[in-house]
Backbone as JSON Lines, residues from 0, in Angstrom:
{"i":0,"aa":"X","n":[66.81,129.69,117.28],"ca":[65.45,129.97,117.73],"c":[65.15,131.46,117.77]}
{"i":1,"aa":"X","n":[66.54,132.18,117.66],"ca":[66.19,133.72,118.44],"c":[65.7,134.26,116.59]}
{"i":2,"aa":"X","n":[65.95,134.14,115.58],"ca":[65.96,134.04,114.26],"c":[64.57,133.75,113.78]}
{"i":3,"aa":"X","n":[64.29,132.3,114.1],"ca":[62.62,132.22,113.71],"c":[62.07,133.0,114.86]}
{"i":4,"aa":"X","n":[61.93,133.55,116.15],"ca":[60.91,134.67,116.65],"c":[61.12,135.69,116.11]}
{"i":5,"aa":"X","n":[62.37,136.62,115.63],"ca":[62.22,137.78,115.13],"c":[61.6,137.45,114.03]}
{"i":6,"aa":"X","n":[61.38,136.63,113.02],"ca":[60.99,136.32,112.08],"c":[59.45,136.11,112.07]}
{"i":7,"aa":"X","n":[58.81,135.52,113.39],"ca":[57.32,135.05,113.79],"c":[57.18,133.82,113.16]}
{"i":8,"aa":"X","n":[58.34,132.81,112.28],"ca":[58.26,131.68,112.19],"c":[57.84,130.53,113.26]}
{"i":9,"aa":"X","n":[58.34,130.88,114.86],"ca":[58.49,130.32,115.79],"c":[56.8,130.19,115.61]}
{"i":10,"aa":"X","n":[56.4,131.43,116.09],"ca":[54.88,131.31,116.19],"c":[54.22,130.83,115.41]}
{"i":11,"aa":"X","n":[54.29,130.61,114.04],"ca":[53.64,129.5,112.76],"c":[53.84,128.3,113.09]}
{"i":12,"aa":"X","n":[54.89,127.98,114.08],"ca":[55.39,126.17,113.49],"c":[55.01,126.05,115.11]}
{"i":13,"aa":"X","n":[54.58,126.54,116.15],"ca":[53.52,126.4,117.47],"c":[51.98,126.31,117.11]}
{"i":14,"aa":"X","n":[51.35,126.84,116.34],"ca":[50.1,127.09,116.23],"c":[50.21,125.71,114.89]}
{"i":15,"aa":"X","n":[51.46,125.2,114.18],"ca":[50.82,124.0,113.1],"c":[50.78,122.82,114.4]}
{"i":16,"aa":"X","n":[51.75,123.09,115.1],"ca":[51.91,122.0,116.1],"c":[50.56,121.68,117.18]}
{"i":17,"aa":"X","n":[49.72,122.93,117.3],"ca":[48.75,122.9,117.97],"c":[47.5,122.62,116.8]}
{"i":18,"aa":"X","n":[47.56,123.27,116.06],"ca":[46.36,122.69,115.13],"c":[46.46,120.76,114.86]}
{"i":19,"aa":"X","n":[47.68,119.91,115.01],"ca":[47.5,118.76,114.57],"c":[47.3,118.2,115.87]}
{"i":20,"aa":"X","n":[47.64,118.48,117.62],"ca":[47.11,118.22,118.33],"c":[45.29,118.28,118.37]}
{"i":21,"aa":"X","n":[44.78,119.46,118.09],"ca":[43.62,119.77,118.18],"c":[42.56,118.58,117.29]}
{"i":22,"aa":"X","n":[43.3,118.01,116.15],"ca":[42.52,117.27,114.86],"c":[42.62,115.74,115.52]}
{"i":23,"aa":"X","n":[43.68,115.49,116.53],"ca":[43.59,114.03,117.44],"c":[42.54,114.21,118.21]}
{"i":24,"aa":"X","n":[42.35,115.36,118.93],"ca":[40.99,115.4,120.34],"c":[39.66,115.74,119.46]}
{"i":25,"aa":"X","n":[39.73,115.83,118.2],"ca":[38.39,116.11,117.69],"c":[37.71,114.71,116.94]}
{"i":26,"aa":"X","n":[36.27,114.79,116.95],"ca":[35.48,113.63,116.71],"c":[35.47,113.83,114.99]}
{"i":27,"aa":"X","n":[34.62,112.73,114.57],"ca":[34.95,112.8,113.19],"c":[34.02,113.98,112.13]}
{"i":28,"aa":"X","n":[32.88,114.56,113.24],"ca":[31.82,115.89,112.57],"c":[33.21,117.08,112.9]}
{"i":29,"aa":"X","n":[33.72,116.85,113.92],"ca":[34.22,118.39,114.11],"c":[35.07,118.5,112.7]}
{"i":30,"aa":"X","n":[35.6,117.22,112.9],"ca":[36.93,117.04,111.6],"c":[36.15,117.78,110.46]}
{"i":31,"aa":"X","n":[35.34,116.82,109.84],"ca":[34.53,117.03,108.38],"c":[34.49,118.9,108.53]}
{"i":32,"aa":"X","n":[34.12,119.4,109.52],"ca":[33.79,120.75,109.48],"c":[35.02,121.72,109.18]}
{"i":33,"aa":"X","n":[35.74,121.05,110.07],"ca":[37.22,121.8,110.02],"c":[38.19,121.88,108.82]}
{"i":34,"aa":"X","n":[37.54,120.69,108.32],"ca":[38.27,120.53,106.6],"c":[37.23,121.52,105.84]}
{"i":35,"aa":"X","n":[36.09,122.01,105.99],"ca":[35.78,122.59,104.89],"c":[36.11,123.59,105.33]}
{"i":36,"aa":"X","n":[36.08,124.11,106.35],"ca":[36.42,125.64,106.76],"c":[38.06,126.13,106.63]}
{"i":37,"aa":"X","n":[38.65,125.15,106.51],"ca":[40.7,124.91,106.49],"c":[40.3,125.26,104.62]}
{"i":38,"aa":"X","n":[39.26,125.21,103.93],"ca":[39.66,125.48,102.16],"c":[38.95,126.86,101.63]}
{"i":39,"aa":"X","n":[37.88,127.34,102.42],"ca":[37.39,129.08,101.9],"c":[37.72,129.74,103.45]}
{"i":40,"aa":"X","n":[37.61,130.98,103.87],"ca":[37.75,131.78,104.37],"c":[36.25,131.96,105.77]}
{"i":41,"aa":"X","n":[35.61,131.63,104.73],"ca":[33.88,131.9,105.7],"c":[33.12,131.4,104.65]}
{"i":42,"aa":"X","n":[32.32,130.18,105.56],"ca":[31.26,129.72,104.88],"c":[30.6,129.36,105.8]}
{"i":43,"aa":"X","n":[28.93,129.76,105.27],"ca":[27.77,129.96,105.43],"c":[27.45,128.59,106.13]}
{"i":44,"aa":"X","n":[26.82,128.25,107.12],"ca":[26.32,127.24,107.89],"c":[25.61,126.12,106.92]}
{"i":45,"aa":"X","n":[24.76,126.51,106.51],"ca":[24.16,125.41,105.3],"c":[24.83,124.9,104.48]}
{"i":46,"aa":"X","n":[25.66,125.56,103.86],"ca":[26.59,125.07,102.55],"c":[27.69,124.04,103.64]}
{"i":47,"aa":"X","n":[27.92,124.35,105.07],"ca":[28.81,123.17,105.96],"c":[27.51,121.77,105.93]}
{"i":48,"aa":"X","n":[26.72,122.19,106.39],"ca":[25.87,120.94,106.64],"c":[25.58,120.18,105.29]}
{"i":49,"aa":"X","n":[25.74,121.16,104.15],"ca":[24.96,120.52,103.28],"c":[26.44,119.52,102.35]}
{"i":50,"aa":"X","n":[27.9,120.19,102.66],"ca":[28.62,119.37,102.05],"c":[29.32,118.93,103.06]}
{"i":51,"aa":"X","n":[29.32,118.64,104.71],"ca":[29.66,117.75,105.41],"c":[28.87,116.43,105.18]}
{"i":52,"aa":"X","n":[27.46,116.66,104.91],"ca":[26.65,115.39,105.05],"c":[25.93,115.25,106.59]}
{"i":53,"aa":"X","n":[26.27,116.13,107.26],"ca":[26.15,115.73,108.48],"c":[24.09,116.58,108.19]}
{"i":54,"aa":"X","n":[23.56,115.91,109.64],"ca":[22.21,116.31,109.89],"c":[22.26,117.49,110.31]}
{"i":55,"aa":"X","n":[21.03,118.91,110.06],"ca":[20.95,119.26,110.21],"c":[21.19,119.98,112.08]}
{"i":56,"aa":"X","n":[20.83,118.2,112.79],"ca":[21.16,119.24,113.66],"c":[22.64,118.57,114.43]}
{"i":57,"aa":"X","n":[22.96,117.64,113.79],"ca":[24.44,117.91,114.0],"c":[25.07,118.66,113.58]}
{"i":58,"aa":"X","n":[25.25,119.66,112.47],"ca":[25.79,120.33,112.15],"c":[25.46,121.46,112.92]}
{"i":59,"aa":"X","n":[24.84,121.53,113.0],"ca":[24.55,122.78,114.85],"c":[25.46,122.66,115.35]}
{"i":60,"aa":"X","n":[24.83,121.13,116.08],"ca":[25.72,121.28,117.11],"c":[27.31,120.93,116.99]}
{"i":61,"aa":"X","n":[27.78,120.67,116.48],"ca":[29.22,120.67,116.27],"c":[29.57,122.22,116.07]}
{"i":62,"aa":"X","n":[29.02,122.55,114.89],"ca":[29.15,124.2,115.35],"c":[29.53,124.88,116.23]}
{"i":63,"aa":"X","n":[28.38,124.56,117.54],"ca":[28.41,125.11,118.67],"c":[29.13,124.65,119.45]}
{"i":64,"aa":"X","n":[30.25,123.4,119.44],"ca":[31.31,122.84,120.21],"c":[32.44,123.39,119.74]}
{"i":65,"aa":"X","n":[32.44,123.68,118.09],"ca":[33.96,123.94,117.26],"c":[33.36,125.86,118.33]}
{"i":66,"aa":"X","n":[32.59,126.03,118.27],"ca":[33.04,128.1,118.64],"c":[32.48,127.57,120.44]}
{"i":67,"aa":"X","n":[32.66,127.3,120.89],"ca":[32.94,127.13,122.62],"c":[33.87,126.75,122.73]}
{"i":68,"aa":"X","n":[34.9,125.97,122.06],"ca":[36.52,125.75,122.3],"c":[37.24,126.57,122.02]}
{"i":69,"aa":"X","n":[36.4,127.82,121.03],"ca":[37.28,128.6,119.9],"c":[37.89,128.51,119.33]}
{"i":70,"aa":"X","n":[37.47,126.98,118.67],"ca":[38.21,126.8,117.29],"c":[37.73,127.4,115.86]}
{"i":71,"aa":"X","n":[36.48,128.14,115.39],"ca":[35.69,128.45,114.68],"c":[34.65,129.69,115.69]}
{"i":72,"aa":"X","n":[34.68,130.83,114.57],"ca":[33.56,132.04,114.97],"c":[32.42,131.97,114.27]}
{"i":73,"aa":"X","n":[31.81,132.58,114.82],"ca":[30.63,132.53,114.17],"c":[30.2,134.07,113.82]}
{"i":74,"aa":"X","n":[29.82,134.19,112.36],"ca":[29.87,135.65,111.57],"c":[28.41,136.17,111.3]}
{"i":75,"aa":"X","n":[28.33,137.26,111.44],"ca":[26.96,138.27,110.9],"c":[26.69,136.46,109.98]}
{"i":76,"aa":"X","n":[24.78,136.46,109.37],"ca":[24.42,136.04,108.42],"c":[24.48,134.09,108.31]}
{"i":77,"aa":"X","n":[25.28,134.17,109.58],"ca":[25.08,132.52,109.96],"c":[26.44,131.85,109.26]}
{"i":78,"aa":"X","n":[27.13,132.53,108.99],"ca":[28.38,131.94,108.51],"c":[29.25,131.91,109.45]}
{"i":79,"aa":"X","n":[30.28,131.07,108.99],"ca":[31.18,130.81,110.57],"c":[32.51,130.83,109.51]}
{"i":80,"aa":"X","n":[34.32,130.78,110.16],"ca":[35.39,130.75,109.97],"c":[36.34,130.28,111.06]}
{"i":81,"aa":"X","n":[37.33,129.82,110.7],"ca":[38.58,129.36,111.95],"c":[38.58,130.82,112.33]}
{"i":82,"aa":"X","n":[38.9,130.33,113.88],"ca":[39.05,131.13,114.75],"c":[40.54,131.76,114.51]}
């Protein structure tokens, strides 16, 4: 164990362990969101709503649940990324 912390492995294989906890307590919009944001870097709010499928104003508001848990920020220009 003392090997993977000098390494910061320890800390990768805590945060995969917490990201697959996090994908059990999430509903199935947060999911859809979290998968598109887990494949580019930062994308633009519309381009989530528009290839989640979800309604306009669900995709709000999930938004606004994924960055009050701080799982996702929200960037200059209306784009958001994992936190």
């Amino acid at each position: 164990d003392d090997l993977l912390d000098l390494m910061g492995w320890q800390d990768q294989k805590a945060q995969v362990q917490l990201q697959a906890q996090l994908t059990l307590k999430l509903g199935k919009e947060e999911q859809q969101i979290l998968s598109l944001l887990q494949v580019q870097d930062e994308v633009h709010a519309d381009e989530l709503q528009r290839c989640s499928g979800l309604s306009n104003t669900q995709s709000a508001s999930t938004l606004l649940q994924l960055e009050m848990q701080g799982i996702v920020k929200a960037l200059p220009g209306k784009s958001y990324r994992l936190n």
